[in-house]
N, C-alpha and C positions, 0 to 999 in steps of 0.2 A: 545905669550900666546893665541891669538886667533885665530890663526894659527892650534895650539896644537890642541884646542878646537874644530877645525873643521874636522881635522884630526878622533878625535878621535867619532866624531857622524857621518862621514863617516862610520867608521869602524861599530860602532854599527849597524848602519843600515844594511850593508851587513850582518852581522853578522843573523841580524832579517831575512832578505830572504831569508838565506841559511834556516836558522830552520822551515820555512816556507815553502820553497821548498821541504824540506825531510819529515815535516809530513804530507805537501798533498800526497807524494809517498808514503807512509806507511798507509793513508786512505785509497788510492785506492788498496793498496794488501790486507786490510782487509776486504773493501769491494767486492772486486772478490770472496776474501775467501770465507765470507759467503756465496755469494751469489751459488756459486760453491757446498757446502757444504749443503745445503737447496735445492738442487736440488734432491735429492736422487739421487735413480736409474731411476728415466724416462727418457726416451731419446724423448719424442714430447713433445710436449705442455698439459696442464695441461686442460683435456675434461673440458665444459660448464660445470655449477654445474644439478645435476641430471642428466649427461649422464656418460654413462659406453660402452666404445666399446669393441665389440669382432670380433677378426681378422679370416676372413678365413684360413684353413691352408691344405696344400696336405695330410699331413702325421699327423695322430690326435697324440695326445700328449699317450704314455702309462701311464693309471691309477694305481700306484703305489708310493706315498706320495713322488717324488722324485723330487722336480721340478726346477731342471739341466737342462731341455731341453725349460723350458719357455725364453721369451727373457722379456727384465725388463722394454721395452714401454710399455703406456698404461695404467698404474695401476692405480686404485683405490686404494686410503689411508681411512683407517677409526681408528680413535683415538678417545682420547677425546676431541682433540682441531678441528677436523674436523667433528665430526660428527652434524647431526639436531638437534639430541635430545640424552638425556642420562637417564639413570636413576642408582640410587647406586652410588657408590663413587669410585674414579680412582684414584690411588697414583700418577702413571707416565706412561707413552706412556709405558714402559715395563709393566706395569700392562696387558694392556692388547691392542695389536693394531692387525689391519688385514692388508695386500698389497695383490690385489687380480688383477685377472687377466683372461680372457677369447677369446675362440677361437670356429671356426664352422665349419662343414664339413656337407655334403648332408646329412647327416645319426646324428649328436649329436649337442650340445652345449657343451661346456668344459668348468671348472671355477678351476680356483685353488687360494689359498690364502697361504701366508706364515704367520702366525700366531708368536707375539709376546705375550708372557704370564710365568709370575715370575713362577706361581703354578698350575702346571697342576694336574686336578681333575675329575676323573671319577667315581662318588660312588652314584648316583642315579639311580631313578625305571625311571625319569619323565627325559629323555634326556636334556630336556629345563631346568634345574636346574643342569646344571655341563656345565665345559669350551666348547662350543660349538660355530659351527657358522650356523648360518640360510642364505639358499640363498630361496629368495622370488620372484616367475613370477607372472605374468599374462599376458599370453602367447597372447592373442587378444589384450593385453592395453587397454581395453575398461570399466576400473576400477571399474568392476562387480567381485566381489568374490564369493558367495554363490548362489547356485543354489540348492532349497529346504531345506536340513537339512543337507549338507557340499558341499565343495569347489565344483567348477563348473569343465567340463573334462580339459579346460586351465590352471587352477590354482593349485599353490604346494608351496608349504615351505619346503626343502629339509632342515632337519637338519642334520650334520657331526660333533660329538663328537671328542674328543681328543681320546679317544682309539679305533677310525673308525667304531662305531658305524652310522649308517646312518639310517634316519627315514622319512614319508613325511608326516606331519603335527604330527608327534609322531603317523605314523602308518608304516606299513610296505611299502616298495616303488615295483613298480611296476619292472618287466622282463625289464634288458636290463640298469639301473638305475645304474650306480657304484661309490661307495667311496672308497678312501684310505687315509691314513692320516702317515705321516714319523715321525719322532721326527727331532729337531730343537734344534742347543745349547743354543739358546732363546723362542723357545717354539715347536710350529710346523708348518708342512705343510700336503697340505687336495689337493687333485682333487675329480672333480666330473666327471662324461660322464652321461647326460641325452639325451634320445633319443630324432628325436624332431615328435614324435607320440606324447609327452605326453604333447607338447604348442598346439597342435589342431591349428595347423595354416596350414597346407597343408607342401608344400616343403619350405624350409627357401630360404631365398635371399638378397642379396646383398641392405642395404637401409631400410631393415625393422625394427621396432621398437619393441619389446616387454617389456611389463611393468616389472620392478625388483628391487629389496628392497634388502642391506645386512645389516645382525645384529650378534653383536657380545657379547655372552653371555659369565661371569668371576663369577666362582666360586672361591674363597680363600680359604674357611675355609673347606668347605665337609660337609657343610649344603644346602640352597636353594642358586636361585640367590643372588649374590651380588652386580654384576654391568649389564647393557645390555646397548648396545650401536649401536644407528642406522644412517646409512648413509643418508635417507632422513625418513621424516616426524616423526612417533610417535608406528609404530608398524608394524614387517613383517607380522603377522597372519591376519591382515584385515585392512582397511584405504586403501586400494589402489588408491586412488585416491592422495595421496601425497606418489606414488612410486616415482622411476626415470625412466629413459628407457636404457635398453640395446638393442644398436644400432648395426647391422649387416655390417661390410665393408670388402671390399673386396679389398686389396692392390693393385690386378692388375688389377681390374676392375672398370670403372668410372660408378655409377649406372645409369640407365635412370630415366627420371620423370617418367615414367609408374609402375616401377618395386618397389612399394608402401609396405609400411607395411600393409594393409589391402586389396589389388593385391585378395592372395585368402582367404579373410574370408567372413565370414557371420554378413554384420551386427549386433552387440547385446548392442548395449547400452543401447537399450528401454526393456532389459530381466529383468524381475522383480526377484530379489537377492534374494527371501525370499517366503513361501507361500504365498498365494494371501490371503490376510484379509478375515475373515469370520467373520462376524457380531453375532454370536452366541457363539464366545469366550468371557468370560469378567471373571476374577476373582472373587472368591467366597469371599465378604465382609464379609458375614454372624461370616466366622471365625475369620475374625481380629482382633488381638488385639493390646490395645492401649500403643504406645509408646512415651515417652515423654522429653524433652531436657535437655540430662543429662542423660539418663537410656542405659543400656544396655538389649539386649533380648540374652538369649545363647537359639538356637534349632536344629532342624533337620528338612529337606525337604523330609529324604527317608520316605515312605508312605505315605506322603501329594498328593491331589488331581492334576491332572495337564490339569489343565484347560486352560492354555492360553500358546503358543508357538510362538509366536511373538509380537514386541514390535514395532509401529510405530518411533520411537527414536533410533532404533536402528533396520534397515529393516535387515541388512545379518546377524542376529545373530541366528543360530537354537535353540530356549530356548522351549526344547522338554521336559525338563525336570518336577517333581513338584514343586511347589512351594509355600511358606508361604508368606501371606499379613498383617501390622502391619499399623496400623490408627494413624496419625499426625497430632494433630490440630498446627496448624503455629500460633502462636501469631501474627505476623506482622511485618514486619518491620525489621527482625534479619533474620543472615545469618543461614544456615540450613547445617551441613555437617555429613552424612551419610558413616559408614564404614563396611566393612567386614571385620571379623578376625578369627582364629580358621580354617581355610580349609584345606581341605584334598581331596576335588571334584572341579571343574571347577563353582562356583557357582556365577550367576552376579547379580545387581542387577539396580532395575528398580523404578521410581516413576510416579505413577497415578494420575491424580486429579478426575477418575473416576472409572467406573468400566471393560470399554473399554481399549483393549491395546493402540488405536488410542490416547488415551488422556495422552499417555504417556510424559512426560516432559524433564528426563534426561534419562543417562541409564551408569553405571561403572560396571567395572572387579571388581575390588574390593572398590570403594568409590565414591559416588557424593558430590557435594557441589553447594548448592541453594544461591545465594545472593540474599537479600534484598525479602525473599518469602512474597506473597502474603498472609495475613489473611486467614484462611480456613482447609479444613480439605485434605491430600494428606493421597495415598496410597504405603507404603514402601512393593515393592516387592522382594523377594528372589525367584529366577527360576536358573533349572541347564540349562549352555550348552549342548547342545547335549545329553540329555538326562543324565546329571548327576545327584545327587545327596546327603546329607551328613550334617554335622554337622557346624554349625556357629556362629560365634558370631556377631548381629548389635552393634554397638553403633551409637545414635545419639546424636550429637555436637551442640551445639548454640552458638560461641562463643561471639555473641553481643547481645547475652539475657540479662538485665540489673539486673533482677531478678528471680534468678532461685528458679520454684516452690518445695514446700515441698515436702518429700518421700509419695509415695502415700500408700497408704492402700493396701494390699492385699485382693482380693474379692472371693467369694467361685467361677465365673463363669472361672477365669482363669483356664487355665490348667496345669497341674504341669510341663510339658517338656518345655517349653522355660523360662527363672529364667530372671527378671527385676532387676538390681543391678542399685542402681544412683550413678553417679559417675558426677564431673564436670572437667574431664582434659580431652583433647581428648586421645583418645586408636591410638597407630600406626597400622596398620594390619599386621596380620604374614606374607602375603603372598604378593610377591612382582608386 
């Protein structure tokens, strides 16, 4: 009997080691698997976070949405799960992804993307509001955007539409500049050939750096944006200072220390981004009117005064436009949040605690938000970018106001164009 017994817890045990032995071998083919399978198509190693390289090449790639002749190292991934930042809402990597990829020759840079996307959409005026992808330089990396009242001769946002539409900042792009874009049976594919006259860096070379941002904008429905998705920081059109770099190599060339990304520029970090402050700009108070937490103001800036065209708070932004100022007094101690809604123009907005633009405090596209503000009286400005102008609606938000004041009186000095509605929910803004 105990013989049996021992027999038989031999058996068991081997028994345990076989099963033991065979599903360690079935971990490790599953884990090869994935691990195989999560590789994609790159064939090196996966660049530092914020570098993008592009390879030299003899024979430049033909611009024509065909991109059969790229090789699938190298690539930048930008999803939802990879990207900096996001904004809008993503169902699945098929919503909307990019795999992008670039190359250089004495005479271009080349960038091509294979574009994933469920709904291709091309039914607007404003490129940047349908399935599009923004490729973003700053050709000196010296994370200066604006020289006067737009981009400086280094800097560009090349926008490429799904129906190859091509734009550079949503203007017409320069001689020599070309897009194509193919269809895709999961969405599409885009090249780009930009000269490289238009990085103002002299001759290109093996080693050098230039600044570069990609963004990938998903329209759904064939309204405005619905999602934008960017590879580093918060926005291709300006922030460049949390770009990344696209880095220049050259396969069969090892670069020297000498042969620098900055070799032949011209120092410009200390280039002032914006006009130079004039102490004789200050917005006109006189007209302000008073807004208060909880109210809405609907109006319009076209025919308004335009007296002030930069904003300490925000030095690269050309706000050449007019603009209307609205009087805050801050209770104390409550959060303060400020929105635009209604737009149909580029319109930002700015807050003062004087009458100087130097004493500017924040400054949004479409919304700020004050914690814990100061006691006092601030000035809510409405100015166009670059000269624009148009119709809008503010709301301002208090949502830690304990007690929100009564509807005020209408007074004969108001004017009857901007309409004060109180409202205590905040407003979403239409424009994204």
């Amino acid at each position: 009997m105990t013989l049996r017994n021992t027999h038989m817890a031999v058996r068991a045990m081997l028994a345990a080691l076989w099963i033991g032995a065979v599903l360690a071998i079935l971990s490790l083919l599953v884990v090869g698997q994935s691990t195989a399978s999560g590789s994609g198509p790159e064939l090196t190693p996966t660049p530092a976070p914020g570098v993008f390289y592009s390879y030299r090449v003899v024979s430049p790639p033909q611009i024509d949405g065909n991109l059969g002749e790229w090789p699938g190292d190298g690539a930048l991934l930008l999803n939802r799960d990879t990207a900096f930042s996001l904004s809008g809402t993503f169902d699945s990597i098929a919503d909307a992804a990019a795999t992008c990829w670039s190359q250089w020759d004495d005479d271009a840079i080349y960038v091509a993307c294979a574009v994933q996307d469920d709904r291709l959409i091309a039914d607007s005026v404003r490129i940047w509001e349908d399935d599009t992808v923004e490729l973003a330089f700053d050709g000196h990396n010296d994370n200066v955007r604006f020289c006067g009242s737009g981009f400086c001769p280094d800097d560009h946002l090349y926008e490429v539409r799904v129906d190859g539409a091509v734009r550079d900042n949503d203007g017409a792009v320069a001689a020599g500049v070309v897009g194509a874009v193919g269809r895709q049976p999961d969405g599409y594919g885009l090249e780009m050939r930009i000269p490289v006259a238009q990085f103002d860096t002299g001759a290109l070379a093996a080693g050098m750096s230039l600044g570069f941002n990609l963004g990938l904008i998903d329209d759904d429905d064939g309204g405005g944006t619905d999602g934008h998705l960017f590879w580093r920081g918060y926005s291709t059109y300006s922030q460049p200072e949390n770009f990344g770099d696209l880095v220049l190599l050259d396969p069969f060339v090892t670069p020297t220390a000498t042969r620098t990304a900055t070799a032949t520029r011209t120092p410009t970090r200390t280039a002032t981004p914006s006009p130079s402050p004039t102490p004789v700009q200050t917005i006109d108070i006189s007209a302000a009117l008073p807004i208060d937490c909880g109210e809405v103001a609907v109006g319009n800036t076209a025919g308004a005064a335009d007296n002030v065209n930069w904003y300490a708070c925000a030095p690269g932004w050309p706000e050449n436009g007019p603009e209307n100022v609205y009087r805050f007094t801050a209770p104390g101690g409550v959060t303060v949040d400020a929105l635009l809604g209604g737009l149909s123009e580029d319109l930002d907005l700015f807050v003062l605690t004087g009458v100087s633009p130097s004493t500017c405090i924040a400054a949004g596209d479409t919304s700020v938000s004050l914690p814990d503000l100061a006691a006092g009286d601030y000035y809510l400005v409405i100015d166009g970018f670059d000269g624009a102008s148009g119709p809008y609606r503010l709301n301002v938000w208090c949502p830690l106001d304990p007690s929100p004041q009564a509807s005020p009186t209408p007074t004969a000095t108001v004017t009857p164009q901007p309409r004060l509605l109180r409202l205590y929910l905040p407003l979403v803004s239409a424009r994204p």
